[in-house]
C-alpha positions in Angstrom: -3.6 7.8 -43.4 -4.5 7.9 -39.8 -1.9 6.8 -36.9 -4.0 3.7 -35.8 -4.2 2.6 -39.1 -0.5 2.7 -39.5 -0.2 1.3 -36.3 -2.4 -1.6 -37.4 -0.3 -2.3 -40.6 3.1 -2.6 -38.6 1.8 -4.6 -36.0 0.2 -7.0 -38.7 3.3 -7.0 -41.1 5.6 -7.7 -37.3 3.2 -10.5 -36.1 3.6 -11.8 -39.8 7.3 -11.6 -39.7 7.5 -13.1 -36.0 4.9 -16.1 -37.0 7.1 -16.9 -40.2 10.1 -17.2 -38.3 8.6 -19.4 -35.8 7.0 -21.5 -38.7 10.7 -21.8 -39.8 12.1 -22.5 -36.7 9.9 -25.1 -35.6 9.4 -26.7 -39.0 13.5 -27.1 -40.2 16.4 -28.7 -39.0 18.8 -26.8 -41.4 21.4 -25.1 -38.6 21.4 -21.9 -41.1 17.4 -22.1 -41.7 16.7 -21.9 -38.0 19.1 -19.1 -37.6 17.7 -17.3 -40.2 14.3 -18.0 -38.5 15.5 -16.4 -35.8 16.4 -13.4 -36.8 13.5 -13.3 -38.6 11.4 -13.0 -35.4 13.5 -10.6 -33.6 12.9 -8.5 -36.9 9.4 -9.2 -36.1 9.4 -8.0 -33.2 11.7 -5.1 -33.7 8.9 -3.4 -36.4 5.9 -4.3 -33.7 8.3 -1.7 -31.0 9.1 0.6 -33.6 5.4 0.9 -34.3 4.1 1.6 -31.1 7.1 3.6 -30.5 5.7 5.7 -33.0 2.2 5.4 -31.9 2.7 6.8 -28.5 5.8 9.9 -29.9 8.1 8.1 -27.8 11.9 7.4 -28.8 12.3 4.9 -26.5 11.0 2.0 -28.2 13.5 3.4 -31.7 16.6 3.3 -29.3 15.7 -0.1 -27.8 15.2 -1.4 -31.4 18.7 0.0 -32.1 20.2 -2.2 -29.1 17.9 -5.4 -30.3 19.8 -5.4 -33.9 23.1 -4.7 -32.1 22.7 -7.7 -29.8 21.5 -9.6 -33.0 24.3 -8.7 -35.1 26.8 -10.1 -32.0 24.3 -13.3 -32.0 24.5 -13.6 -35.6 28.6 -13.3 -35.2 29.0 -16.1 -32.6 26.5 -18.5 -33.9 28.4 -18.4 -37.0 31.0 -19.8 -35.9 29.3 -21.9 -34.0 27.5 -23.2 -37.1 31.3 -23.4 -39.2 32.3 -25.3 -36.2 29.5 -28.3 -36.4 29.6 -28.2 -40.6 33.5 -28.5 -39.9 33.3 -31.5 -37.8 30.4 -33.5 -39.1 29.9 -32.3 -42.6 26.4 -31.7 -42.4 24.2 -28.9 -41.2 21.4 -31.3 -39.2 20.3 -30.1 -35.8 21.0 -34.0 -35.0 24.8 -33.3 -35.4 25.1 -31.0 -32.4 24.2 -34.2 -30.1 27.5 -36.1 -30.9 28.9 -33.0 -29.7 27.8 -33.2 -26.1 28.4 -34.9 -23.3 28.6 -38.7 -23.3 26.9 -38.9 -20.0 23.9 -37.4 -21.3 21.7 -40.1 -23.5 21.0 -39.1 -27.2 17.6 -38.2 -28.0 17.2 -40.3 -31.5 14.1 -39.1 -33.9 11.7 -42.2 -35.2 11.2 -42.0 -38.9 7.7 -41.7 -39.9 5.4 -44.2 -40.5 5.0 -44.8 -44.5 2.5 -43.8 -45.9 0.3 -45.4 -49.1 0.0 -42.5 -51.8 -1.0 -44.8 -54.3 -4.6 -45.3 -52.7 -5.4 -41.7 -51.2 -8.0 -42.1 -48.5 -10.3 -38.9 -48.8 -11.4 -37.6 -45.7 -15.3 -37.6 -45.4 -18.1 -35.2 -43.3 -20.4 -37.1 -41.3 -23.6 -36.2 -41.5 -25.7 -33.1 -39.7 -25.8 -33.8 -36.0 -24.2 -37.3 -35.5 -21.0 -37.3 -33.5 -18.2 -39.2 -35.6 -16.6 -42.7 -34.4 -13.2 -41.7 -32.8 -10.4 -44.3 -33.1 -9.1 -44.6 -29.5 -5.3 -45.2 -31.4 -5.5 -42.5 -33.3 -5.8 -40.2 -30.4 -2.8 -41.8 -28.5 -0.8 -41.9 -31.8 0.2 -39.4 -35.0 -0.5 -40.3 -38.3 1.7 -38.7 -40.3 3.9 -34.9 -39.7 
């Protein structure tokens, strides 16, 4: 095995890591999910250096990786208790708790619910045919359906 080809494989299996963490992060509002997301990406990212580290027979991208877990490990310390700290006031790990934590001269962003959706008659979507534009609902643009 070749050193570009093993370059390739840890940059894929970093940008895999990285775009699972920020799949996690954007996607949850667990408080331990999205920290766990996190390090997921720095992890990411960490393999992507220590590849091209390797790559060019350079140790400063190993040494930097070595200060990027260090500074995670102290990240991962103080958002635990952090984390402790909301579960031990609220009783829930929802991103929402942290608002009633803030200042009350700041207003409170409030999340709508989504719109309910009929599952009993599934609407199928269908292809128009070859070479005719499709009609575009002018609401559905300004709106989203469902997340």
């Amino acid at each position: 095995m070749n050193e570009a080809s093993l370059l390739n494989n840890a940059l894929l299996v970093g940008a895999m890591l990285f775009s699972l963490g920020l799949v996690g992060m954007l996607t949850r509002r667990n408080l331990i999910v999205m920290f766990l997301s996190a390090e997921l990406m720095l992890q990411g990212i960490s393999v992507s250096l220590a590849a091209w580290s390797r790559f060019h027979d350079d140790w400063g991208g190993h040494i930097l990786v070595i200060f990027v877990l260090t500074v995670a490990a102290c990240e991962a310390a103080i958002a635990l208790v952090y984390v402790l700290g909301v579960f031990g006031r609220t009783g829930i790990l929802d991103v929402a708790a942290w608002q009633s934590l803030g200042n009350d001269s700041m207003e409170k962003q409030v999340d709508r619910e989504l719109p309910s959706v009929d599952t009993l008659s599934p609407q199928w979507p269908r292809l128009t045919p070859a070479g005719v534009q499709p009609e575009i609902d002018q609401n559905e643009l300004l709106e989203r359906e469902h997340v």
